[in-house]
NUPA-566811 format. One line per 2 residues: number of its first residue (from 1); their letters; for each residue x negated, z negated, y of C-alpha. Coordinates in Angstrom, 2 decimals, m for minus. Example, Ala and Ser with C-alpha at 12.3 -4.5 7.8 and 13.67 -1.06 7.14 Angstrom:
BEGIN
1 = AS = m12.30 m7.80 m4.50 | m13.67 m7.14 m1.06;
% end
This chain:
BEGIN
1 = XX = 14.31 m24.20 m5.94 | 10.92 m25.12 m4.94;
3 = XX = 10.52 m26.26 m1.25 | 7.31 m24.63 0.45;
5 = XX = 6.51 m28.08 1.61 | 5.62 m28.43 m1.80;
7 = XX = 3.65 m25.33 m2.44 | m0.22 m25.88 m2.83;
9 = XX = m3.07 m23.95 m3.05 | m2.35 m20.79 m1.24;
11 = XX = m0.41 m21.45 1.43 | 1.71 m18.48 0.74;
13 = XX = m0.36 m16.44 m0.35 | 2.16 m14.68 m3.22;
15 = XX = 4.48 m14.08 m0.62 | 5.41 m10.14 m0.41;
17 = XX = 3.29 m7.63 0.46 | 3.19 m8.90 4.43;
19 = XX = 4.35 m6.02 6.83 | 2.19 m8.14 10.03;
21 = XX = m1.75 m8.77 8.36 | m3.72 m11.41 10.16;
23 = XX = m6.90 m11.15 11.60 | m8.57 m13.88 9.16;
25 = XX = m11.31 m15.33 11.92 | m12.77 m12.10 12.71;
27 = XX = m13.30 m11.66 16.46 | m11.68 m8.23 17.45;
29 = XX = m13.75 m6.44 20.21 | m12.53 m3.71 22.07;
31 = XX = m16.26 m1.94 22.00 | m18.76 m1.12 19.90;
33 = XX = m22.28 m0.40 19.68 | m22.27 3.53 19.69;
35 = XX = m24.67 5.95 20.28 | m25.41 7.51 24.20;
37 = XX = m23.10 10.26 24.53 | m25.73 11.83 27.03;
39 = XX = m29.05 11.13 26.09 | m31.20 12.45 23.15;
41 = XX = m28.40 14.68 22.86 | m30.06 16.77 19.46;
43 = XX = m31.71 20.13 19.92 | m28.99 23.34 19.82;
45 = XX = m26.00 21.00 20.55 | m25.51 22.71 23.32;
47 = XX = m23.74 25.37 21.15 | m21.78 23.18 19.56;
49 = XX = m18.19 23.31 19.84 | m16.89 20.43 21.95;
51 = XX = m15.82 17.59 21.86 | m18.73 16.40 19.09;
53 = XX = m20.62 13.92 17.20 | m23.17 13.54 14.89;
55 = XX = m23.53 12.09 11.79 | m26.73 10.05 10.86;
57 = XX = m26.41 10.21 7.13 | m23.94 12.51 4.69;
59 = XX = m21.06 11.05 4.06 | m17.48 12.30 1.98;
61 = XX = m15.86 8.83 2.85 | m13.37 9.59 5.40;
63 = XX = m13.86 6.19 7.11 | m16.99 6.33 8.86;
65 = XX = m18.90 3.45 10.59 | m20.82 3.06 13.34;
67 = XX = m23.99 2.99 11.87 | m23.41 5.93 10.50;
69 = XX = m22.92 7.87 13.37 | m25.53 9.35 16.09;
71 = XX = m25.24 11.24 19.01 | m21.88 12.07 20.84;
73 = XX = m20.83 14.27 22.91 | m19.94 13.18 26.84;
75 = XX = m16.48 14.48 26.40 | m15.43 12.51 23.76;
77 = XX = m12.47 10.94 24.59 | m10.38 8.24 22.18;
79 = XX = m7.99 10.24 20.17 | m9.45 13.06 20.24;
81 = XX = m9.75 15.91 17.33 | m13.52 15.79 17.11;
83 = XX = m16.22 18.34 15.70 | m18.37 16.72 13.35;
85 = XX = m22.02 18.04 12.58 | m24.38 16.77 9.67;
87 = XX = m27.93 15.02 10.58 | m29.62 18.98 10.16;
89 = XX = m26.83 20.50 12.78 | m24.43 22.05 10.33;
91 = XX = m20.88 21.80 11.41 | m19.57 19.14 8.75;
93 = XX = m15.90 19.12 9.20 | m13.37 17.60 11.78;
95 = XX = m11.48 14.07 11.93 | m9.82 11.79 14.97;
97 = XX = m12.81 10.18 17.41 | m11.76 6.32 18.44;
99 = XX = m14.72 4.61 20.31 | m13.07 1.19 20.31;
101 = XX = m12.72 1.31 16.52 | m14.07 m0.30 13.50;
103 = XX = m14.13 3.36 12.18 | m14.52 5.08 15.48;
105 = XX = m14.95 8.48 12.85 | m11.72 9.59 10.27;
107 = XX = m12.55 12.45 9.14 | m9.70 14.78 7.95;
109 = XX = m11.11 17.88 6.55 | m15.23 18.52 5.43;
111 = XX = m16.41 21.84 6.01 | m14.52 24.92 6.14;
113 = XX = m13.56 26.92 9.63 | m13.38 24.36 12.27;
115 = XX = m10.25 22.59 13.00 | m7.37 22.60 15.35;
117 = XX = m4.26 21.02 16.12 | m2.17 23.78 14.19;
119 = XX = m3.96 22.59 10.94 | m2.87 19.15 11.43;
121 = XX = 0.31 20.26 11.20 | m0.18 22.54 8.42;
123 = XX = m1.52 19.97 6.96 | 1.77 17.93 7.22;
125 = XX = 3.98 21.16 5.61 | 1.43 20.48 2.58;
127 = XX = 2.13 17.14 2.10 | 6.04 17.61 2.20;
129 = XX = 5.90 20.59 0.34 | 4.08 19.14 m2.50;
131 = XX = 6.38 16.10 m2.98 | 9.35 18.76 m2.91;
133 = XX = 8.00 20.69 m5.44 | 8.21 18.43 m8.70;
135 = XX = 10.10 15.72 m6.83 | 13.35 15.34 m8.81;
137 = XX = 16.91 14.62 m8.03 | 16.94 11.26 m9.51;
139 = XX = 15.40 9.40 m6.40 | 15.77 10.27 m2.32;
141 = XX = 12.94 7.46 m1.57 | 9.39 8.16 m2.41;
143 = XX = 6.16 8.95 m0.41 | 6.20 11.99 2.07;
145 = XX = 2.38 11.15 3.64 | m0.11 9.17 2.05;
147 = XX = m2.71 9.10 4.45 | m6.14 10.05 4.00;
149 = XX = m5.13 12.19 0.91 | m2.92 14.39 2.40;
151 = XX = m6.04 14.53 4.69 | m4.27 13.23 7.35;
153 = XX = m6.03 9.30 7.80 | m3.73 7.01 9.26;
155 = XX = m0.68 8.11 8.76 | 1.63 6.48 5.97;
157 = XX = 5.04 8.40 5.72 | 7.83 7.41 3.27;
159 = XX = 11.45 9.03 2.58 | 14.51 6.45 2.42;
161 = XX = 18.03 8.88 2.26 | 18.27 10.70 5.82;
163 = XX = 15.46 7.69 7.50 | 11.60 8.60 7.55;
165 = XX = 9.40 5.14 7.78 | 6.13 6.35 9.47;
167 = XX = 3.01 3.64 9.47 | 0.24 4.09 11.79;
169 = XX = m3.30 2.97 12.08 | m5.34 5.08 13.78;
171 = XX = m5.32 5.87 17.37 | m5.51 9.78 16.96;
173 = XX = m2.16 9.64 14.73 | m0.56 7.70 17.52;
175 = XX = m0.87 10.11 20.19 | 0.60 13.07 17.98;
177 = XX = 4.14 11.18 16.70 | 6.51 12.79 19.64;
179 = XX = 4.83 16.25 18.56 | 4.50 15.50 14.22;
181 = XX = 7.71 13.81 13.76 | 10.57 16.78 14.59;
183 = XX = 8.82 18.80 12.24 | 8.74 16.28 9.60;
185 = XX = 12.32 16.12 10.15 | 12.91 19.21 9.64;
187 = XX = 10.76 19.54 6.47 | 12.82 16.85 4.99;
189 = XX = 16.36 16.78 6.04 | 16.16 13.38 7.61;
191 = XX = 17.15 12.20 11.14 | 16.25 9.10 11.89;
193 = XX = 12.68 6.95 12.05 | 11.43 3.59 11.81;
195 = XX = 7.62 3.41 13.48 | 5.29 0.30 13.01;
197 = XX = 1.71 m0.48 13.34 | 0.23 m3.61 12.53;
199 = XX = m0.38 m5.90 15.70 | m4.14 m6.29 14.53;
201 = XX = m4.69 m2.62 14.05 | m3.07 m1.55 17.23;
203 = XX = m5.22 m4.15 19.49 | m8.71 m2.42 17.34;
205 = XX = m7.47 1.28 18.32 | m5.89 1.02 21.59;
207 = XX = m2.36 1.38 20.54 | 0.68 0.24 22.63;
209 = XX = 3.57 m0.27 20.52 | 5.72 m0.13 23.28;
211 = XX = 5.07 3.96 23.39 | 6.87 4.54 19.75;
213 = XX = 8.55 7.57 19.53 | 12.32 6.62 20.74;
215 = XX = 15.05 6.87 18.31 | 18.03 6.01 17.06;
217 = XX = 18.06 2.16 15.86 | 17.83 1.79 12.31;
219 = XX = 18.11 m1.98 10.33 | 19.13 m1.09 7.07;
221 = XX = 19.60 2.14 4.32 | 20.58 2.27 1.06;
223 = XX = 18.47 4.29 m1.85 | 18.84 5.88 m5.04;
225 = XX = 16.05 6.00 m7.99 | 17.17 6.71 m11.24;
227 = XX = 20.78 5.47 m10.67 | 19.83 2.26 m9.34;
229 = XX = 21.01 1.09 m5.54 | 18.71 m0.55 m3.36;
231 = XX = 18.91 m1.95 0.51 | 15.84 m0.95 2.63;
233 = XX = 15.42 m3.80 4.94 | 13.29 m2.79 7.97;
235 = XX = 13.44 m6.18 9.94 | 12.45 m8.31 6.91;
237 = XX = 11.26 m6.03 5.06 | 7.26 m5.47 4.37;
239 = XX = 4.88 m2.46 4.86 | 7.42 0.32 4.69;
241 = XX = 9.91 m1.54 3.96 | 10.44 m0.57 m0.21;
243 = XX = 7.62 0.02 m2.98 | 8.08 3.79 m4.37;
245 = XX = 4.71 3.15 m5.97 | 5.80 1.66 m8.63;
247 = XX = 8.90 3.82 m8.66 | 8.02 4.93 m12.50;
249 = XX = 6.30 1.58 m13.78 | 10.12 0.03 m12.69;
251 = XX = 11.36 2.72 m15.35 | 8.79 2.03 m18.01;
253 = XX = 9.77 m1.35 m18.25 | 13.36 m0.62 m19.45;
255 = XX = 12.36 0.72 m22.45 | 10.60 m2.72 m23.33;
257 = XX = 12.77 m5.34 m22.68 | 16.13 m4.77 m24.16;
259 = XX = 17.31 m8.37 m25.31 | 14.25 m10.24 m24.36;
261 = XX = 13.60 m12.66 m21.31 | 11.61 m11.33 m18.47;
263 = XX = 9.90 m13.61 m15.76 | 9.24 m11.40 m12.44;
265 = XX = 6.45 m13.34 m10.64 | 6.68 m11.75 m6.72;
267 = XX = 9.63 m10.16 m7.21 | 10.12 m9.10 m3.46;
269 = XX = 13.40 m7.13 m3.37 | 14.46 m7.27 m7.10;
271 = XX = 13.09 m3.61 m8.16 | 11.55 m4.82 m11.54;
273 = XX = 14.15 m7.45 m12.13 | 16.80 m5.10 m11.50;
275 = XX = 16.15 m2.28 m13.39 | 14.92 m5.05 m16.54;
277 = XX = 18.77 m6.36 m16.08 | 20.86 m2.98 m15.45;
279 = XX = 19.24 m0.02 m16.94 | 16.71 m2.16 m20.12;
281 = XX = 19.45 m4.75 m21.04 | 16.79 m7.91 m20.56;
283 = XX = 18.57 m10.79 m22.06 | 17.04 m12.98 m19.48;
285 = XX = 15.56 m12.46 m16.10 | 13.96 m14.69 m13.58;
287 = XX = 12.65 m13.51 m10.65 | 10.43 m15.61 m7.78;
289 = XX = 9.38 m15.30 m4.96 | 8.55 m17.24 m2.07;
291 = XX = 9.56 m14.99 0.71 | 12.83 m16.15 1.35;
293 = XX = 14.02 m12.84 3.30 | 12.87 m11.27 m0.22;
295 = XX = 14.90 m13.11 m1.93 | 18.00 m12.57 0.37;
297 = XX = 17.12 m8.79 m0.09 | 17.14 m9.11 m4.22;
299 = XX = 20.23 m10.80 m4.10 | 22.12 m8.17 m2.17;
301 = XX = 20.39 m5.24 m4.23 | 21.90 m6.91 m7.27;
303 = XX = 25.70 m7.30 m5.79 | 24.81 m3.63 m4.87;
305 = XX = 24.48 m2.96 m8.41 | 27.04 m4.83 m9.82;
307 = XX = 29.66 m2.47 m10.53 | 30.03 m2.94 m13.87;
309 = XX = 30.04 m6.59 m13.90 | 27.90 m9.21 m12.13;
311 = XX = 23.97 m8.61 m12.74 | 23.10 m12.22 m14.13;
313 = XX = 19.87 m12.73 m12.48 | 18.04 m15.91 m11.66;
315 = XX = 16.33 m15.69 m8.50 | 14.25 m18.52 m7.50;
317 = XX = 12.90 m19.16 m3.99 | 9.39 m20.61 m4.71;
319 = XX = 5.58 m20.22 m5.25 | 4.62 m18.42 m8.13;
321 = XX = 1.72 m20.00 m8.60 | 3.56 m23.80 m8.61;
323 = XX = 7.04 m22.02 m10.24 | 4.40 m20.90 m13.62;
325 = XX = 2.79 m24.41 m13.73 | 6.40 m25.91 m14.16;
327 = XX = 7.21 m23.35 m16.70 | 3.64 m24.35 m18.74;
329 = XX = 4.19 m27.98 m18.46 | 8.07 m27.21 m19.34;
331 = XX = 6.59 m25.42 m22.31 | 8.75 m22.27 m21.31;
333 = XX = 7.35 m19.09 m22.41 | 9.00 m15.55 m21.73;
335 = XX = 9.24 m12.43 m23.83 | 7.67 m10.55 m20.66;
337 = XX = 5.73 m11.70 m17.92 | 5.41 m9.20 m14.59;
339 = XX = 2.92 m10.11 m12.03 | 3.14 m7.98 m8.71;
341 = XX = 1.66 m10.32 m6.33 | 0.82 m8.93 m2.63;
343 = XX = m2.72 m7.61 m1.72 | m4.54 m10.77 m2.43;
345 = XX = m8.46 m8.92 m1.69 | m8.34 m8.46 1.90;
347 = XX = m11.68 m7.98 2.78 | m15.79 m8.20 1.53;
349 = XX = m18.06 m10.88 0.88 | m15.84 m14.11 1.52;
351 = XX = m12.54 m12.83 1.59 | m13.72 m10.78 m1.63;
353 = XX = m14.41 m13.78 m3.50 | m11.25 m15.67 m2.25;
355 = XX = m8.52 m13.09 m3.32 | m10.98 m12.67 m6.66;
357 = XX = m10.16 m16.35 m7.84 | m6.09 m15.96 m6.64;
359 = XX = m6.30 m13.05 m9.49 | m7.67 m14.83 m11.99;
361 = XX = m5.53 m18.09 m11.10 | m2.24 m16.19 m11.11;
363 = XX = m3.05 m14.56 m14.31 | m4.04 m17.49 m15.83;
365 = XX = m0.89 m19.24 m15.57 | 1.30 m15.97 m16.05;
367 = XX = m0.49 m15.53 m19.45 | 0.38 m18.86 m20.70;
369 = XX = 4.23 m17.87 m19.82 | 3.82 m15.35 m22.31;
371 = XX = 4.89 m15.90 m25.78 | 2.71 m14.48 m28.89;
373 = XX = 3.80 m10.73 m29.30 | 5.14 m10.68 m25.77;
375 = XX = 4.48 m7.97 m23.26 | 1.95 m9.05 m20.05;
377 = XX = 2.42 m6.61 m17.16 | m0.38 m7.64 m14.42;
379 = XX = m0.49 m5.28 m10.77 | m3.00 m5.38 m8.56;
381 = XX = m2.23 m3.55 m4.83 | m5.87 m4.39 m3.21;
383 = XX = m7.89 m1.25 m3.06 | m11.30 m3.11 m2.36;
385 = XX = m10.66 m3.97 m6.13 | m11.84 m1.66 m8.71;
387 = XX = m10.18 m0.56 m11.98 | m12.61 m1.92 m13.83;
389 = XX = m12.93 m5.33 m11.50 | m9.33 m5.91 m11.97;
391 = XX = m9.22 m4.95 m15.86 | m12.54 m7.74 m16.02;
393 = XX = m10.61 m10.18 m14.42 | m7.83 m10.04 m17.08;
395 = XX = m9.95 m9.66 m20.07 | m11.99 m12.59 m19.13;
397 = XX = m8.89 m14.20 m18.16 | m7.51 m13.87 m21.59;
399 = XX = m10.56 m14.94 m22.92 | m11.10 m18.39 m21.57;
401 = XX = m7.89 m19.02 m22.79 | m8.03 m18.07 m26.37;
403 = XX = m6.14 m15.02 m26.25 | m6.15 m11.52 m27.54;
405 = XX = m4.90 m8.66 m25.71 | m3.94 m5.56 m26.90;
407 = XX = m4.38 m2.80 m23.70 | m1.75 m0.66 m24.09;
409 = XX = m2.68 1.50 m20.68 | m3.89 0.64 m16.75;
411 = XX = m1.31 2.74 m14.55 | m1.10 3.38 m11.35;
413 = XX = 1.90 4.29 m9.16 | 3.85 8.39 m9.11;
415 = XX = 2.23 11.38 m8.09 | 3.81 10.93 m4.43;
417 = XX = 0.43 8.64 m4.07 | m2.75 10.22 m4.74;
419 = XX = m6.03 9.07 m4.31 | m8.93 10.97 m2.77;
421 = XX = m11.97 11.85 m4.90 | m14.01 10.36 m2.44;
423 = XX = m11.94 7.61 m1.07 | m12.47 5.21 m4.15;
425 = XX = m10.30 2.22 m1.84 | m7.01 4.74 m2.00;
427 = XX = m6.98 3.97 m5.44 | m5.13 0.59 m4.54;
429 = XX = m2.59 0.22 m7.30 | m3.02 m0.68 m10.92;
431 = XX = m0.78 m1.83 m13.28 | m2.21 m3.81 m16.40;
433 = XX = m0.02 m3.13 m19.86 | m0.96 m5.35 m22.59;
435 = XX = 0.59 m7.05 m25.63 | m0.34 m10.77 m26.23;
437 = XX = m1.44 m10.24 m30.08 | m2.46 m14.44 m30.23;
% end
C-alpha cells in the first residue's frame, strides 16, 4: 500500500471518476449579461409564440451561450420551455430557458412543429424504448437517458435492477422530476430512485437539492452484466454510481487475457479486473486505485463473485501515477496494461493544458509496464478531448519512448450512449486498443 501522504504530482487526481466536481477558481455568479427582454424587441415578434428568445447566430450545439443569444421575451421565466427563433425570425426549435446559467439556452429539438410539454415526455418513451429494443437479457444496468441525445439536455438516467439513478444539471429538468419520473417507472419496471446534482451545478442553475423527488432510501443494489455480480454503491459511489459505458469493452477484454497478468490502473469498483479474473482466466491481476471507498467497493464485488472459489485479485490502495513508477524502477512489466483514469480535461485554455500533460504522464508510465507483444488498453472519459487529440497523445507518447504500436481499434462505450451529430463533447469516451510490437 501506498500512503496518499506520499502521493505527488496530482494530488489525487486518478482518483475515480468524482461524483462532487469542484469549481477550480472560477467565480460562480448568479447573473449574467443577457440581452433586454423589453427593448429592441425585433420586428414581428409580436407574433411569436411566447415565452421567446432569439438567437444571434445559427447554431446546432445544444448548449448555447450568452453571446449567442439576443433578444428575449419579458415572460421568460427560469425553467421555462422556451420558443427559439433564428437571427431572420424563423422559429428555430425549442429547449429549457435558465437566465442565471452559463448556458442560459439547451435546446432540445431544432425545427419541426413547436414544442410542448407532452413531447418532452414523448421524448422520454423514445429513449426507454430504444434501449428495450436490442437491450439483451444478459445485463439489468445500462443507460436509460443520456442527455442531450435523447434530446432531453440535462438529464442523465441509468437502470441498476428495480433502482433508476437520475443526474441533473439543468434547471428546466429539475422542475419536471415529480412529473418525468412515475412514467419512467413505469417504462422500466423499476421502483425506486436515487437523485443527485452536483453542488457546483445546482448553485449555477438555481437548484435546491433539498426539493428531490422523495423516495424510498436506497444505499446499495446489486447488478448483473454478462453473469458477473456487482454492488452499486450510491454513498461512495461516483457519477451514477457504476460505469455501463464500458459495459462491452469489460467483455472484450476476456477474450485477451487468458493466462497473462493484467495491471488495472483506476480500477474504481473492480469491473475490468473482475471480469479479466472470472470470465478471461488472467493469470495475474492488479488493480489500483487511490479512492479508498473504490477499493472497499472492488473488494466486495469480488467476494460477490466468488462462488466458485476465491477471485485472487490484488487490489492496491495507491496513486497510479506513483504505483507505475515503482513497477518501472522494480522493472515489473505486465502482459496487459488498462488505463481508465477519471475525466482528467475539465475545462479550456488552462485546465485544457493541465489534464493534457496528466494524459500523456499516465500513459507514459503505463506503457513502460507493458511488456513487448503485450496488449495497452488506454480510456479517455473527457469529452473536451477529441478522438484524434487523445489518439495524438498516445502515438506521440509511444514515440518519445521508442515504441511501436500496433492500433488495433479506438472504441467507445454500448449503444445505450450515443453521441449527437452536433454535440462533438458527448462523444466523451474512447478506449485506445493497441499491441506493443517493440
Amino acid at each position: 500500500m501506498i500512503d496518499k501522504a506520499q502521493v505527488g504530482g496530482y494530488d489525487g487526481a486518478v482518483n475515480g471518476r468524482q461524483k462532487t466536481a469542484v469549481n477550480r477558481g472560477r467565480r460562480v455568479s448568479s447573473t449574467r449579461t443577457l440581452p433586454s427582454s423589453r427593448k429592441n424587441e425585433p420586428e414581428g415578434s409580436e407574433h411569436w409564440l411566447k415565452p421567446w428568445v432569439q438567437l444571434k447566430y445559427f447554431t446546432y450545439n445544444p448548449a448555447v451561450f450568452p453571446r449567442m443569444l439576443g433578444a428575449v421575451s419579458g415572460d421568460a421565466k427560469s425553467g421555462d420551455l422556451i420558443h427559439v427563433y433564428d437571427k431572420n425570425g424563423e422559429y428555430f426549435g425549442a429547449g429549457f430557458w435558465n437566465a442565471s446559467s452559463r448556458t442560459p439556452l439547451r435546446m432540445l429539438r431544432h425545427g419541426g412543429e413547436p414544442a410542448g410539454e407532452q413531447d418532452l415526455l414523448e421524448a422520454l418513451r423514445r429513449a426507454v424504448e430504444w434501449r428495450k429494443m436490442w437491450m439483451s437479457d444478459d445485463t439489468n444496468a445500462y443507460r436509460v437517458v443520456h442527455g442531450d441525445s435523447d434530446g432531453l439536455g440535462g438529464l442523465v438516467v441509468d437502470r441498476y435492477g428495480d433502482v433508476l439513478s437520475v443526474e441533473v444539471s439543468v434547471l428546466g429538468v429539475w422542475q419536471r422530476l415529480d412529473r418525468w419520473l412515475p412514467l419512467l417507472h413505469e417504462l422500466c419496471g423499476t421502483r425506486r430512485h436515487v437523485v443527485q446534482v452536483d453542488p457546483a451545478i445546482a448553485r449555477m442553475e438555481g437548484i435546491d437539492p433539498a426539493t428531490a423527488p422523495v423516495g424510498e432510501p436506497v444505499r446499495r443494489v446489486r447488478i448483473l452484466e454478462h453473469g458477473v455480480n456487482f454492488e452499486v454503491d450510491f454513498e461512495h459511489g461516483h457519477k451514477t454510481g457504476f460505469f455501463c459505458d464500458q459495459r462491452e469493452n469489460r467483455m472484450k477484454l476476456t477474450h485477451l487475457v487468458k493466462g497473462k497478468t493484467l495491471l488495472d490502473l483506476c480500477c474504481y469498483s473492480g469491473g475490468f479486473s473482475i471480469y479479466a479474473k472470472l470470465l478471461g482466466g488472467a493469470a495475474e491481476v492488479t488493480a489500483v486505485d487511490l479512492d479508498e471507498n473504490a477499493i472497499a467497493m472492488a473488494k466486495r464485488n469480488a467476494n460477490i463473485n466468488s462462488r466458485r472459489g476465491p477471485l485472487r485479485i490484488d487490489f492496491v490502495h495507491a496513486d497510479a501515477f506513483t504505483y507505475a513508477r515503482q513497477m518501472i524502477r522494480n522493472g515489473r512489466q505486465f502482459d496487459v496494461v488498462l488505463l481508465d483514469p477519471p475525466k482528467l480535461v475539465t475545462g479550456r485554455d488552462e485546465e485544457r493544458a493541465e489534464g493534457i500533460k496528466k494524459y500523456r504522464d499516465l500513459n507514459t508510465l503505463g506503457l513502460q509496464c507493458v511488456k513487448t507483444g503485450g496488449l495497452f488498453v488506454t480510456c479517455s472519459c473527457s469529452g473536451l478531448l477529441s478522438v484524434p487529440d487523445f489518439e495524438d497523445i498516445v502515438i506521440h507518447t509511444a514515440q518519445r519512448l521508442g515504441r511501436r504500436l500496433q492500433i488495433l481499434e479506438t472504441a467507445g462505450p454500448g449503444w445505450d450512449h450515443p453521441y449527437l451529430s452536433t454535440y462533438p463533447e458527448g462523444r466523451y469516451l474512447k478506449a485506445i486498443w493497441a499491441r506493443v510490437a517493440s
